[in-house]
FIKOLZA-1660 file (N, C-alpha, C; in steps of 0.1 Angstrom, whole numbers, plus 5000, padded with zeros to 4 digits):
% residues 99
   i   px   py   pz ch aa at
   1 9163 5621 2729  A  X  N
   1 9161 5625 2715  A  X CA
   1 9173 5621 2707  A  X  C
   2 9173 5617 2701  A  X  N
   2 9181 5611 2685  A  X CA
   2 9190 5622 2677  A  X  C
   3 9198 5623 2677  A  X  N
   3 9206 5635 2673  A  X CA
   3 9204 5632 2656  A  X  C
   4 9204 5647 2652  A  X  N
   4 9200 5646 2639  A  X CA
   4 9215 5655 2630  A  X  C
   5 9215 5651 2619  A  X  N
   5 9223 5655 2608  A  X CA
   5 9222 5670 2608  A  X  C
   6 9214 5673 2606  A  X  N
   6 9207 5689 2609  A  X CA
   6 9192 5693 2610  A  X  C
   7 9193 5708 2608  A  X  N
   7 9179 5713 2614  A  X CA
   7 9172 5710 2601  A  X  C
   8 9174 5707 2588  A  X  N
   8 9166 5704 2578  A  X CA
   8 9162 5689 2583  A  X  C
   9 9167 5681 2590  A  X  N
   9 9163 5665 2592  A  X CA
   9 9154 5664 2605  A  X  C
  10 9159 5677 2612  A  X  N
  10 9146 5673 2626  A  X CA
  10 9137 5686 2624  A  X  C
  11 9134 5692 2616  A  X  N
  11 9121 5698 2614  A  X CA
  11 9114 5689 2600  A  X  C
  12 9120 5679 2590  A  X  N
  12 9116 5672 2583  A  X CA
  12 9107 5662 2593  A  X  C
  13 9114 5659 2602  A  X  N
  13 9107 5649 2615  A  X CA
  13 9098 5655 2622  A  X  C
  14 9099 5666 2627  A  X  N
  14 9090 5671 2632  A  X CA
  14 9075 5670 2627  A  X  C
  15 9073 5674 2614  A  X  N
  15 9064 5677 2604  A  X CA
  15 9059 5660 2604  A  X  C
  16 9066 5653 2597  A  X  N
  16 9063 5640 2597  A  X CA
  16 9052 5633 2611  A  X  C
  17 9058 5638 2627  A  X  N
  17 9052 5635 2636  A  X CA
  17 9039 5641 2638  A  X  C
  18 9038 5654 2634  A  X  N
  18 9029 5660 2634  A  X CA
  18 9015 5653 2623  A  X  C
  19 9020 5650 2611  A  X  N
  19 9013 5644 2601  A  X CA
  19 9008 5630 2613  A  X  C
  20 9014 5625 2614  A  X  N
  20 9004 5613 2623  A  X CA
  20 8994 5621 2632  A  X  C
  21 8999 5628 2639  A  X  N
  21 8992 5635 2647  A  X CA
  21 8976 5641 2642  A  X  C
  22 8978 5648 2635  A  X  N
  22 8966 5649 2624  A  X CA
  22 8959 5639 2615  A  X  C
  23 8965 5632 2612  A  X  N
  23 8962 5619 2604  A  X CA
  23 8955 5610 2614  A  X  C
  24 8968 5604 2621  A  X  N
  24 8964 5589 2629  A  X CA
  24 8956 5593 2642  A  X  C
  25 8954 5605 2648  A  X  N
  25 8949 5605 2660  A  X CA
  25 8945 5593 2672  A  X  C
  26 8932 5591 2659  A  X  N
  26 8924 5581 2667  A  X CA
  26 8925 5570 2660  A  X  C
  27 8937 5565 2658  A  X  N
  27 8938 5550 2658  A  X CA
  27 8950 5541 2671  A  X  C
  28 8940 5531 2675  A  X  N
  28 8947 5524 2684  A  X CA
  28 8957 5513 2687  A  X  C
  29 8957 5506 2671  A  X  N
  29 8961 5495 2671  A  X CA
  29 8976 5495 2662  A  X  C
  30 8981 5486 2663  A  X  N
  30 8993 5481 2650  A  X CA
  30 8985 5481 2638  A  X  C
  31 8977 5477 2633  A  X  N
  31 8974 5473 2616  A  X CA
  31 8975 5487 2606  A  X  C
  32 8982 5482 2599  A  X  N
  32 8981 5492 2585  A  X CA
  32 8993 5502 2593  A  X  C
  33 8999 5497 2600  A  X  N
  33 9014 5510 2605  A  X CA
  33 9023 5511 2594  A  X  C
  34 9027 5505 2586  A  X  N
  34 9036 5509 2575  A  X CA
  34 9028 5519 2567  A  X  C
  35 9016 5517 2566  A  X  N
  35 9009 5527 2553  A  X CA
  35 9011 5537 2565  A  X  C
  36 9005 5538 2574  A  X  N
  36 9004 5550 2581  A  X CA
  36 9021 5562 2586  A  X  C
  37 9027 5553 2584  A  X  N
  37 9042 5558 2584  A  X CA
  37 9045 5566 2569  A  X  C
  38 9042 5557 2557  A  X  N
  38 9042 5564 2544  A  X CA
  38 9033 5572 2545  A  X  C
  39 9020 5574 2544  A  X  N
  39 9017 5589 2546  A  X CA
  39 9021 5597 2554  A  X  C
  40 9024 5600 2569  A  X  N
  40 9033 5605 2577  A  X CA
  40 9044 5614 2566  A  X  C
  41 9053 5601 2559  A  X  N
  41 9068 5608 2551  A  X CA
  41 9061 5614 2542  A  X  C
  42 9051 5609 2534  A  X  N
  42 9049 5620 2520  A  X CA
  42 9043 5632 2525  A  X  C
  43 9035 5635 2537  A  X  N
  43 9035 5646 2539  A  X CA
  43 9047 5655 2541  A  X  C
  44 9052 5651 2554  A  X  N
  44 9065 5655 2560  A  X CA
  44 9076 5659 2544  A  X  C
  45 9078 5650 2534  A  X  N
  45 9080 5652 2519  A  X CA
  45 9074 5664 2514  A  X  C
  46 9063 5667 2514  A  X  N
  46 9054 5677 2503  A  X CA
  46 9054 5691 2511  A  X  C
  47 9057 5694 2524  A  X  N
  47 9055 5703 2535  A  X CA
  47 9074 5704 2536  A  X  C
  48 9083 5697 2532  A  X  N
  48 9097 5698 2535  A  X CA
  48 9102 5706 2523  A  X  C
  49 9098 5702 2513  A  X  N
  49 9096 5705 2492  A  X CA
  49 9093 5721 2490  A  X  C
  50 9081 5722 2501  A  X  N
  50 9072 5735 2499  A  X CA
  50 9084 5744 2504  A  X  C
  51 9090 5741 2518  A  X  N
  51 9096 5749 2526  A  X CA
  51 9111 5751 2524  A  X  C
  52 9112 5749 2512  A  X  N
  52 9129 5743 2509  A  X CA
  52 9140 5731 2511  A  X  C
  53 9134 5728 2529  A  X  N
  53 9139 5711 2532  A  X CA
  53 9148 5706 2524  A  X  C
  54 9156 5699 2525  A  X  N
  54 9169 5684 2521  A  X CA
  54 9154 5673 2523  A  X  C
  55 9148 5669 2512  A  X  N
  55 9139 5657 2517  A  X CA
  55 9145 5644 2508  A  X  C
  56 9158 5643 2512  A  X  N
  56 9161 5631 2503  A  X CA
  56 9161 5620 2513  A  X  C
  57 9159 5624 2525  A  X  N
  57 9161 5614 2538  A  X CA
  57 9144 5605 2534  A  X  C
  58 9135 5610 2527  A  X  N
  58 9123 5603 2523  A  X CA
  58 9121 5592 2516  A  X  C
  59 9130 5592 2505  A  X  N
  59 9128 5582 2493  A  X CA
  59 9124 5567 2498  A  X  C
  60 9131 5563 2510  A  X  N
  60 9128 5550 2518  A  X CA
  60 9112 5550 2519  A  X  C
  61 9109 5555 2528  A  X  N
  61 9095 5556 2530  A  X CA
  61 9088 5555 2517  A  X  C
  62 9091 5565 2511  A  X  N
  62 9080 5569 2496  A  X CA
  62 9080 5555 2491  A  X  C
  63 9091 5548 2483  A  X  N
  63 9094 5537 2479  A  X CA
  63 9084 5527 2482  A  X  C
  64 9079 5528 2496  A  X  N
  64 9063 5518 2498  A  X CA
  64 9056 5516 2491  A  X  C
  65 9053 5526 2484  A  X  N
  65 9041 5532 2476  A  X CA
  65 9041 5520 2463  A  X  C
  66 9052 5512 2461  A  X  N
  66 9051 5507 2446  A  X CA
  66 9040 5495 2448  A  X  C
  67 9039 5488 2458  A  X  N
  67 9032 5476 2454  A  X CA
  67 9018 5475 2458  A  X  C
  68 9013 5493 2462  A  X  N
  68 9001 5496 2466  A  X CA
  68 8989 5495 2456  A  X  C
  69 8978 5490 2455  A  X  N
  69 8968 5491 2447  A  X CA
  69 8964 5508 2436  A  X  C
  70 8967 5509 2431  A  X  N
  70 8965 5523 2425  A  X CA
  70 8951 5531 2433  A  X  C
  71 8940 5524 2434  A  X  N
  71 8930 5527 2440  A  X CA
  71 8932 5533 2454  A  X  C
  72 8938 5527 2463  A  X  N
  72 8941 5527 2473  A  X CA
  72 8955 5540 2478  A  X  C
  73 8966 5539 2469  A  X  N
  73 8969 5551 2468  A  X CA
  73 8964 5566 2459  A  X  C
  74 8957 5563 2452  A  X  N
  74 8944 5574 2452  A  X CA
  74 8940 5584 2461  A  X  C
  75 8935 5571 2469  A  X  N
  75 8926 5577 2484  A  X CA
  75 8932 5580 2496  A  X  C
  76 8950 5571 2495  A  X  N
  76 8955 5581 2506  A  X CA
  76 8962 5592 2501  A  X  C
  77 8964 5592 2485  A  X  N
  77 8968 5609 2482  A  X CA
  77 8961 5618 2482  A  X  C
  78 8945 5623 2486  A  X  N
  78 8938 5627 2492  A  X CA
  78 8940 5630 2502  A  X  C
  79 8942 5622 2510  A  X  N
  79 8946 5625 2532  A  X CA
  79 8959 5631 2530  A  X  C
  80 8967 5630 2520  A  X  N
  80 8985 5637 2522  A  X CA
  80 8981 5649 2517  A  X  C
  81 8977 5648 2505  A  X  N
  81 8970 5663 2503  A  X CA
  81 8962 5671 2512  A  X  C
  82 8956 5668 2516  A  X  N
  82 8950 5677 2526  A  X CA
  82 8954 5681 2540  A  X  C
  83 8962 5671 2543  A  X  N
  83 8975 5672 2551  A  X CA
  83 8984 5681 2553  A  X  C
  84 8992 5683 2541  A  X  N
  84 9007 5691 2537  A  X CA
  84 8996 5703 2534  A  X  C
  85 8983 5704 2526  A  X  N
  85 8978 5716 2526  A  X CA
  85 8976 5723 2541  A  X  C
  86 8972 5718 2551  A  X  N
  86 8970 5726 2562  A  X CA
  86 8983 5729 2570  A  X  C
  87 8989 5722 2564  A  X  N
  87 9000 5722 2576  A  X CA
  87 9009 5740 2568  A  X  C
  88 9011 5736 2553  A  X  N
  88 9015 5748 2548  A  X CA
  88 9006 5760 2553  A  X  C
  89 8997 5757 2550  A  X  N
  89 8989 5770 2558  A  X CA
  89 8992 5777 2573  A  X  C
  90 8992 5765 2583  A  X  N
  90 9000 5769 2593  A  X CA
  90 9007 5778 2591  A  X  C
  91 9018 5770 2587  A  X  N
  91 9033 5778 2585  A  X CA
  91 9034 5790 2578  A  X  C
  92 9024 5790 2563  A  X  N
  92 9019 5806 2559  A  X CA
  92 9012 5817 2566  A  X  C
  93 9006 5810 2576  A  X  N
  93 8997 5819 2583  A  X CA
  93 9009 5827 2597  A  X  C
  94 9013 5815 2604  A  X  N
  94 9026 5818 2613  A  X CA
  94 9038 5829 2606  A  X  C
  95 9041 5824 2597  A  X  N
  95 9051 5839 2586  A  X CA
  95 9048 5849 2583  A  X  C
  96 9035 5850 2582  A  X  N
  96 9027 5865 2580  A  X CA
  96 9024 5871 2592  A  X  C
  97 9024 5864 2601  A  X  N
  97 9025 5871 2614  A  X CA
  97 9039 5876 2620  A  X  C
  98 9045 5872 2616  A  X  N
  98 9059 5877 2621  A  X CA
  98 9064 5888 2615  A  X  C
  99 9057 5893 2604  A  X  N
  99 9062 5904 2590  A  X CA
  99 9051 5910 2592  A  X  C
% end
């Protein structure tokens, strides 16, 4: 494992892996791996934002986003949204259990 700066950069990663996880499941191949890594960060981004996180380690990733068809980021801000929504829920639902 890759030593991290701190626990705000490997639970920002964590989140992010998990986002594929839920996202990419079932895909098998290389094509479309950079978009799929950008959604990955803007979740990991919107779920790091919610939670207080340092998400400045993101801006790389996000930065993809410029030369994407508007249409097309449209429709994967839909999959990030619904994404960082469940995942916050998680984490809301796990917090209220501890309290």
């Amino acid at each position: 494992m890759r030593d991290r700066e701190n626990d705000a950069d490997l639970s920002r990663t964590l989140i992010h892996e998990y986002a594929h996880a839920l996202l990419h499941f079932d895909v098998d191949d290389n094509t479309e791996r950079a978009k799929r890594e950008v959604e990955a960060e803007a979740v990991a981004y919107v779920v790091g934002r919610y939670c207080g996180l340092d998400t400045s380690g993101s801006a790389f990733y996000l930065a993809a986003w410029e030369s994407d068809d508007p249409e097309v980021v449209r429709e994967r801000l839909g999959r990030i949204s619904w994404t960082a929504e469940e995942l916050i829920d998680v984490l809301e639902d796990r917090l209220s259990q501890r309290y």
